[in-house]
C-alpha positions in Angstrom: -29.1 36.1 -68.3 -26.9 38.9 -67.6 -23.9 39.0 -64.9 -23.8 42.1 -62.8 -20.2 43.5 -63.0 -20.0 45.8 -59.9 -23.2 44.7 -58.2 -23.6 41.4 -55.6 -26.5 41.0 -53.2 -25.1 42.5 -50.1 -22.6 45.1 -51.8 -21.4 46.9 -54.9 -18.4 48.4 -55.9 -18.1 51.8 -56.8 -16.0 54.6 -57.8 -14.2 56.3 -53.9 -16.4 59.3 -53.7 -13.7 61.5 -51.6 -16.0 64.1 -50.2 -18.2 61.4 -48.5 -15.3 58.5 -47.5 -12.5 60.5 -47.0 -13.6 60.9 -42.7 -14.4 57.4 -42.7 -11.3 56.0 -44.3 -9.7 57.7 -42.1 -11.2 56.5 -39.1 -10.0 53.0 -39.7 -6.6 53.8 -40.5 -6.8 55.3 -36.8 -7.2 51.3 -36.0 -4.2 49.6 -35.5 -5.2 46.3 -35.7 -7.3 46.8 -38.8 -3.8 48.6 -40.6 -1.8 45.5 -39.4 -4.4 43.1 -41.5 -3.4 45.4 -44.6 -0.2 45.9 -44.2 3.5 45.1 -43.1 4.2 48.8 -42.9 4.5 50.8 -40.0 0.7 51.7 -38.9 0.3 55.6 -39.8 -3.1 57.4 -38.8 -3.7 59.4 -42.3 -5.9 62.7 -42.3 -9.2 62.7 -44.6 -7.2 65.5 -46.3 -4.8 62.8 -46.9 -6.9 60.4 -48.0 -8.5 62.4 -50.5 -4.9 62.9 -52.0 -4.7 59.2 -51.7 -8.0 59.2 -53.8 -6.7 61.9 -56.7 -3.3 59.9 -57.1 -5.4 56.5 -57.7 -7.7 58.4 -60.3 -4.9 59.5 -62.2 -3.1 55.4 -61.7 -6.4 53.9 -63.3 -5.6 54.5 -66.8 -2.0 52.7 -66.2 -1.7 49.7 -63.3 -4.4 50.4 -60.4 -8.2 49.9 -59.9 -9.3 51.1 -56.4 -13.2 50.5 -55.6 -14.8 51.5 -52.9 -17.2 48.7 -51.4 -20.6 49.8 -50.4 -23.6 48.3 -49.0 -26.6 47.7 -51.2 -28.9 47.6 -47.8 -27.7 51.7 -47.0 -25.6 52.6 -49.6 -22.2 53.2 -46.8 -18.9 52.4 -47.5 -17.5 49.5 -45.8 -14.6 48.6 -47.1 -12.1 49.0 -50.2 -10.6 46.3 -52.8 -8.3 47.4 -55.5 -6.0 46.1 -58.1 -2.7 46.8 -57.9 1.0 46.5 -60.1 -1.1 45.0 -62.7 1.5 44.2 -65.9 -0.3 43.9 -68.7 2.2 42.7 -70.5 2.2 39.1 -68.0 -1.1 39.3 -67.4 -0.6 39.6 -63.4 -1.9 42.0 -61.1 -2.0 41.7 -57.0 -5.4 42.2 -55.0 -5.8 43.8 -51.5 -8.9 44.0 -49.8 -10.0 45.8 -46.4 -13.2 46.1 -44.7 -12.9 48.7 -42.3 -15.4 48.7 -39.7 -14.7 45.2 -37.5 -18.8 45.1 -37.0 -18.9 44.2 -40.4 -16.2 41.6 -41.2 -17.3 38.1 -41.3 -21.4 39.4 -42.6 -20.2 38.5 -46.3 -19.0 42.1 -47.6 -15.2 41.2 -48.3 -16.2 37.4 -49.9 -18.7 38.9 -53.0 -16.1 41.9 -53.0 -13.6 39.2 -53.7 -16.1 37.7 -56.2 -16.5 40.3 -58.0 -13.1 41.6 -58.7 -11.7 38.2 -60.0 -14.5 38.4 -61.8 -13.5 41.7 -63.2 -9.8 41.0 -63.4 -10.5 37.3 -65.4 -13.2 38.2 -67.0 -13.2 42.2 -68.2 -9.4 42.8 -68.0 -8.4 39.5 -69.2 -5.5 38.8 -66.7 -3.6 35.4 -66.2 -3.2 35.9 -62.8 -3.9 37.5 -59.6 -2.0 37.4 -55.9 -2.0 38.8 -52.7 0.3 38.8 -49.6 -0.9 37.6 -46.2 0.7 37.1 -42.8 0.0 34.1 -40.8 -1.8 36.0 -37.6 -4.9 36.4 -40.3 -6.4 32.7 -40.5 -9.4 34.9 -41.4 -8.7 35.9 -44.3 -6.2 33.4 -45.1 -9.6 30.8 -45.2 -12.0 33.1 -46.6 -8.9 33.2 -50.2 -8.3 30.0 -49.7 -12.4 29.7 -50.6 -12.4 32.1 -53.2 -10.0 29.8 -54.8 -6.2 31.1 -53.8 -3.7 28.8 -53.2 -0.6 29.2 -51.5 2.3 29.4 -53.5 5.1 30.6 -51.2 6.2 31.4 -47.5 8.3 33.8 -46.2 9.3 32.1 -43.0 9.2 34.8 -39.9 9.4 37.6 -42.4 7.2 39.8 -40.2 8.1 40.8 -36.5 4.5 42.0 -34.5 3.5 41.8 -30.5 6.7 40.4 -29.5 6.6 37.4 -32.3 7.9 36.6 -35.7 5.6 35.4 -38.2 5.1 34.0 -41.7 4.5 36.0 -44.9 2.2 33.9 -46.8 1.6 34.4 -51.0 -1.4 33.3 -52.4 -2.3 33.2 -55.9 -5.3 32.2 -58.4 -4.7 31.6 -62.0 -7.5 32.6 -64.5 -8.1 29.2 -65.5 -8.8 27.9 -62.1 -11.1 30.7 -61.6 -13.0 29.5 -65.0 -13.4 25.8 -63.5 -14.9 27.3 -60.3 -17.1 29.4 -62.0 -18.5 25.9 -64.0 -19.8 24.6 -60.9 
């Protein structure tokens, strides 16, 4: 039986195609909320002429630290979301994960889980890392459940790190070593 590396039931993973995603990426970084699940930085609407640079610069990264997929649905073949690799050292073995789907219609369906599936699988299995992590804040319980069943475990807290709407809250790292990956993948 053969594994499919970029391919689950509901999506696949694929190479960013920037003439047909660039006006879509860019709608959801129009989304402040959706930006503020991604990231700590300041939310900055970014042009589809911008993302397509964004899209060159992570071609020419791949051959050193950074593998940026594009997630698209297997039922229509549209992109809905993003996962990439990135600051991989190859030298430790290590490499963080961040992961968006864009449109909120299709959070929670399943697209973001088998997109996490299939990149540790990648990562463990194909690159041969040690380990992989990713930041969260604490306003995402979200996605902070959905790691935590993909296997992550928290490994450290930055108490009220992160000021948003008037509140401080926690920065939370997660992490997943290769060989816990390997028991999960017995069952």
């Amino acid at each position: 039986m053969s594994t499919q590396l970029f391919e689950g039931e509901l999506i696949r993973l694929a190479s960013p195609d920037p003439d047909r995603d660039a006006e879509t990426e860019s709608k959801w970084t129009h989304d402040v909320e959706y930006m503020r699940l991604l990231s700590a930085d300041p939310v900055r609407p970014l042009s589809p002429a911008l993302i397509k640079k964004k899209y060159e610069e992570a071609e020419k990264e791949k051959a050193t630290n950074r593998y940026h997929f594009a997630i698209r649905t297997r039922a229509d073949d549209r992109l809905a979301g993003f996962v990439r690799l990135d600051h991989i050292e190859w030298n430790n073995g290590t490499s963080q994960v961040t992961l968006g789907i864009g449109d909120p219609n299709d959070r929670g369906r399943g697209f973001g889980a088998e997109a996490l599936k299939l990149i540790l699988r990648y990562a463990f299995a194909e690159l041969n890392l040690h380990r992989v992590s990713l930041d969260v804040f604490e306003y995402n319980p979200r996605a902070i459940r959905s790691y935590e069943k993909a296997g992550f475990v928290v490994e450290g807290r930055e108490r009220q790190a992160l000021n948003r709407d008037g509140r401080r809250w926690d920065v939370i790292y997660m992490g997943i070593l290769r060989e816990e990956w390997e028991r999960q993948q017995e069952r």
